[in-house]
N, C-alpha and C positions, 0 to 999 in steps of 0.2 A: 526173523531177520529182515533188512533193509537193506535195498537196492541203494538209496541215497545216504549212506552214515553221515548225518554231520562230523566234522574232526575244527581240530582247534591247532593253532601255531603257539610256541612258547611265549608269542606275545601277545595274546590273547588274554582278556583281565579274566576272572573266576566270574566276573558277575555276566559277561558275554557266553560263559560256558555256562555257566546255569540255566541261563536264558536257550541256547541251543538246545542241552537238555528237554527243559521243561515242552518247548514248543515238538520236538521229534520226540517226545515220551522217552526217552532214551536215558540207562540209569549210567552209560557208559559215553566217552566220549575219547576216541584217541586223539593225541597230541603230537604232529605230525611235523617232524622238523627234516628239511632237505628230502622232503617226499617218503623219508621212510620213520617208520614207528620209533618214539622218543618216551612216548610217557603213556598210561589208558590213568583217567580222571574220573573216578566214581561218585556218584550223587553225594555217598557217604565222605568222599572226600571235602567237598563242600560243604557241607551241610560242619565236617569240623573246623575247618580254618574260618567259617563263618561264626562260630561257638565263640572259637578260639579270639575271634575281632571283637567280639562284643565282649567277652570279660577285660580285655584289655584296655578298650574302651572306658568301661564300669571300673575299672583302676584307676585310669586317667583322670576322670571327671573329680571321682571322688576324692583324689589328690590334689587338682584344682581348687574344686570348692574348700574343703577342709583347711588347706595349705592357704587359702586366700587372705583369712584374715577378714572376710566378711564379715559387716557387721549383723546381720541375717543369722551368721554361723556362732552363736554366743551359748558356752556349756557351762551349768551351776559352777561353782566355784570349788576347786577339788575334785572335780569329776572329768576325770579323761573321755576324749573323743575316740567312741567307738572305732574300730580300726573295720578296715575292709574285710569282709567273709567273717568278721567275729559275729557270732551269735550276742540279740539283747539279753540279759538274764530278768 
């Protein structure tokens, strides 16, 4: 236990809680709105809406490029552009 808990406001971004986290070793961090307990935010929390940004990400891009129309982006003739999460065979 800790005398000093860090704690976080609703308006607090996820990467300012991470950051609290990591520096107080702390796998927990309450979320404290009008002084009293609103939310507790777990490492595992992060670590999934973090997961969760970077596939969405890896969605985005790949829909950018693909969708572009780049001439970079050029597929044999007859041959569909791989989709996102499909496996090459």
């Amino acid at each position: 236990m800790t005398r000093d808990m860090p704690t976080a406001t609703p308006d607090d971004s996820i990467h300012d809680i991470a950051c609290r986290m990591r520096y107080s070793r702390s796998r927990h961090i309450p979320v404290l709105e009008k002084g009293k307990l609103a939310e507790l935010i777990s490492a595992g929390d992060i670590v999934k809406l973090r997961a969760e940004n970077t596939e969405q990400e890896a969605q985005e891009l790949h829909e950018y490029i693909i969708g572009s129309g780049h001439t970079a982006i050029q597929f044999p003739a007859g041959t569909p552009p791989i989709q996102y999460g499909e496996k090459k065979s």
